[in-house]
N, C-alpha and C positions, 0 to 999 in steps of 0.2 A: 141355411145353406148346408149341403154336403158335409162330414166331417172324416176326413180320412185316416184310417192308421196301419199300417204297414209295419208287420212282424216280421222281425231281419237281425240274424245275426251271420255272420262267416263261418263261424263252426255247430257243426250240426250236434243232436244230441242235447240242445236246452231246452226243446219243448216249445217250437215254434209253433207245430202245428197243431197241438193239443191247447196253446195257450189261445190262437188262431180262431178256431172251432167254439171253446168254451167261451169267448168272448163274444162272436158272432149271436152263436144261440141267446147267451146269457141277456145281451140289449136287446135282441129282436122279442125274449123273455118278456120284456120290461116295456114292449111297446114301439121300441123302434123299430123304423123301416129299413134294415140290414141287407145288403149286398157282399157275400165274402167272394171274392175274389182267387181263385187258387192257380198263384204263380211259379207251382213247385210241379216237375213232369213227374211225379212221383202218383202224383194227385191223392196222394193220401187225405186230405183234407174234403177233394170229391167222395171218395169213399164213405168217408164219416157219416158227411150230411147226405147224402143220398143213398146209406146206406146200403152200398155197394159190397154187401161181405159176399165175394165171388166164393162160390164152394165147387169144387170139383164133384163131376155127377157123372152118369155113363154117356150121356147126351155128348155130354162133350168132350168126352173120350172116344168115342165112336166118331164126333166130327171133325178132331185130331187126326183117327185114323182115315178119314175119308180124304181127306186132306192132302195127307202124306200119300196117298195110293195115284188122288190124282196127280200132283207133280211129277210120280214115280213115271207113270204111263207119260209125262208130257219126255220124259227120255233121260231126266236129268241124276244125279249121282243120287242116292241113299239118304246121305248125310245131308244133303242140300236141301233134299225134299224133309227130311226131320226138321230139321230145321223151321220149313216156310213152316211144317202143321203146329210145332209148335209155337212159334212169335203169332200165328193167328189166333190161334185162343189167349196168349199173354199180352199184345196190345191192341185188339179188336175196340174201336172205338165205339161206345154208346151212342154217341151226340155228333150229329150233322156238324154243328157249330161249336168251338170251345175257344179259349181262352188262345191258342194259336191264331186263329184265323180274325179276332179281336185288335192282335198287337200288328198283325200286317196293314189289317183294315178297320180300324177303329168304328166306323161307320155300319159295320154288323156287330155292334154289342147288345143288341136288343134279342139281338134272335138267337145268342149266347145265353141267354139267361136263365137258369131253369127254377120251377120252383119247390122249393124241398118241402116236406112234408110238415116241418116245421112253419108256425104263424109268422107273418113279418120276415121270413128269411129267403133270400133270396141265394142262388151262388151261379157263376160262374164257372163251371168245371174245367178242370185239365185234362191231361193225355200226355202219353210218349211223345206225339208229334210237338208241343212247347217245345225238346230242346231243335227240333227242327228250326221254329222259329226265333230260336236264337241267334244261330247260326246267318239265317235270313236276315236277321236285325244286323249283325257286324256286316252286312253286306251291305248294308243302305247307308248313305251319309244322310238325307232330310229326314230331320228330326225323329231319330231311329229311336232315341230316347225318352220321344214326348208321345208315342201312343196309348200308352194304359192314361195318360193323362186327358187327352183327348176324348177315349172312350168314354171316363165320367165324366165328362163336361155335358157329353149327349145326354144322361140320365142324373145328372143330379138334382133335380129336381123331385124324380122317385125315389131315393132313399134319404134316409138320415144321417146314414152311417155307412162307410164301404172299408172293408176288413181285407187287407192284401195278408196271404200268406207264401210266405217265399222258400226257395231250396236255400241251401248251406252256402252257394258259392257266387260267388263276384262275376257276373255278366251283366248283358243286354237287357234279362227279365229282372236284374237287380236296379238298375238305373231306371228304368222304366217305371218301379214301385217307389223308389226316392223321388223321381219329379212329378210323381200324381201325389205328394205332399207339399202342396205348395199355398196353399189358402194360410191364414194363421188360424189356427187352432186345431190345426191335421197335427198328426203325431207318429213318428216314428217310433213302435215300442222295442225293445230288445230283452228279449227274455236269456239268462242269461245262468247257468249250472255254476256253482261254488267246487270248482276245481281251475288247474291252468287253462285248458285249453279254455275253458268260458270264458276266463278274465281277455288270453289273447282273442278271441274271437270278438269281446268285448272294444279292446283298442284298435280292430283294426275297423270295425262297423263305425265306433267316432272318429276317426282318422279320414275312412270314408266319406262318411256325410259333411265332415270341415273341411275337403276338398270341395265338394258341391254346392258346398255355400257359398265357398270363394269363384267359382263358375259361372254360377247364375242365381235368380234373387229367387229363394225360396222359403216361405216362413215359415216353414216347418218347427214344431221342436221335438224333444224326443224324450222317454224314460225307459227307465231301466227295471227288467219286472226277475226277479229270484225266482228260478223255478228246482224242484228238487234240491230241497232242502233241507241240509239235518240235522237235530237239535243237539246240536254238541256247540263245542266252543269255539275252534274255529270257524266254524261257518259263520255263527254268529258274528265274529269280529269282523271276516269277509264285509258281512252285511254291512256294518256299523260301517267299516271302511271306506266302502266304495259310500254309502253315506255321505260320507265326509266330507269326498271329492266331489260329489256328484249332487249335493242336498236335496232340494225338491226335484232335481231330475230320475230320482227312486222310487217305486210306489211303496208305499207305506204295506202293504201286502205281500206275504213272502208264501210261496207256495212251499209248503212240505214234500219230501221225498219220498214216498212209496210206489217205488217199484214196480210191485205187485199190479196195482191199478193203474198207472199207467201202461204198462205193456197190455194188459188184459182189456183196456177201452179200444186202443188200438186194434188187437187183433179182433175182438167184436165189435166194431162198427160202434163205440158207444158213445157219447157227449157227458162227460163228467156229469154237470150239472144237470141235467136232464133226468138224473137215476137220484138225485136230490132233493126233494121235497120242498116246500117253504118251510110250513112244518119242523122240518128236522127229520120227518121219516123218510125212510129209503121205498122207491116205490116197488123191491123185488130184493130178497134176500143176499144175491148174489153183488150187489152193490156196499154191500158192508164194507168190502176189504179197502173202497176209493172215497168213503165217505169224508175221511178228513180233506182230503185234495177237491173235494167238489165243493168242501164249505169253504176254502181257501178261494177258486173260481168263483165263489160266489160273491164274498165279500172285494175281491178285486174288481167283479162288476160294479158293486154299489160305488168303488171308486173313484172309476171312468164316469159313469153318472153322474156322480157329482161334478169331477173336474168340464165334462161336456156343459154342463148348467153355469159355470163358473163365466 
């Protein structure tokens, strides 16, 4: 059966969607049949795996201006017509069908589907248009909150695995990724930055989820994954601490803090582990600077692995 996990915290900036991505690829790595899901209108996570690194070219500075001339001639103000040429080139959608048209109508998630270049992985892409259907969502009372649920009931049967990644904030597309865990052995992960805001971002995502327990029957459970992390002493205690509270609900796996390689994967289109080798070799010089954070994603795969086998 299916096994769900759904990356969610309230405060942004832990590396939801870096941890998101490197876990998708990392099991579909390993053989499984991987479905990531991208519930953030950001779609960074589309980006990644479909390698999406949009570059400014003359093409599309020319169809900018083309753009703007025709609005111009339609009679309307300057600024207006700026305006439409530029939101056309910044949310021009790829895909007929995404992850919007999914949560209205669960019964098109097949034709949402795209398949990345990657073996075994599948995703679901985003767009600007999700937070439309957010909006859409608080409009509907039947079962506004059971559609991504829905969705994989249609296809569980095709994958192994299905990897939700979510935006920072508490709505419709958050609820919606809390009750598509509801099998036992789905798992809510929370990645989670060794500063304040993590920790509150930390208490208010369990605060959330033991509301929804109390709601409706869900057998979810959920852990807690360190990401940017740095070897000094406090963080260290951090770790131990929430530990403490939290014992096996912690991965034994603590991701390291660099920087460097994290912003630098992001802004190229990269998958940590992908630029990591079995081996131990890096498959292109430029990977050296993220090699410890890719051996970290790595071994956090091996994991999940395990705990899925458990």
């Amino acid at each position: 059966m299916v096994k769900v996990m759904s990356i969610q915290n309230e405060k942004g900036g832990g590396g939801k969607t870096q941890s998101a991505t490197n876990i998708a690829f990392g099991l579909s790595n390993a053989g499984l049949r991987v479905l990531l899901v991208d519930l953030d209108p950001q779609a960074n996570a589309t980006s990644i795996i479909l390698k999406q690194n949009k570059k400014i070219d003359i093409d599309s500075l020319n169809k900018m201006k083309s753009v703007f001339d025709e609005k111009c001639d339609e009679g309307i103000s300057r600024l207006q017509a700026a305006r439409f040429a530029l939101n056309d080139y910044v949310t021009k959608r790829k895909y007929k069908t995404d992850i919007s048209e999914v949560l209205i109508n669960p019964k098109a998630v097949r034709e949402a589907i795209v398949e990345s270049d990657y073996p075994n992985l599948h995703i679901i892409p985003s767009s600007h248009t999700l937070s439309e259907a957010d909006m859409e969502l608080k409009k509907q009372c039947r079962k506004s909150e059971e559609r991504l649920r829905m969705a994989i009931d249609f296809i569980q049967d095709d994958y192994d695995v299905v990897v939700i990644d979510n935006s920072p904030f508490i709505n419709a597309l958050t609820y919606n990724a809390i009750n598509s865990c509801y099998r036992k052995g789905d798992t809510i992960i929370i990645p989670i930055k060794v500063d304040q805001g993590g920790l509150e971002g930390l208490d208010n995502t369990v605060t959330l989820m033991l509301d929804w327990l109390e709601y409706g029957y869900l057998d979810y459970d959920f852990k807690i994954l360190f990401t940017m992390t740095r070897n000094n002493k406090i963080d260290k205690e951090t770790v131990e601490t929430i530990k403490y509270l939290f014992k096996d609900r912690v991965f034994n796996t603590v991701i390291r803090d660099q920087a460097k390689p994290v912003t630098e994967s992001g802004f190229n289109k990269e998958i940590l582990i992908n630029e990591y080798s079995d081996d131990g070799s890096l498959k292109k010089k430029s990977a050296n600077c993220w090699k410890g954070v890719a051996k970290d994603y790595k071994a956090l795969v091996t994991e999940i692995l395990n705990d899925i086998k458990k």
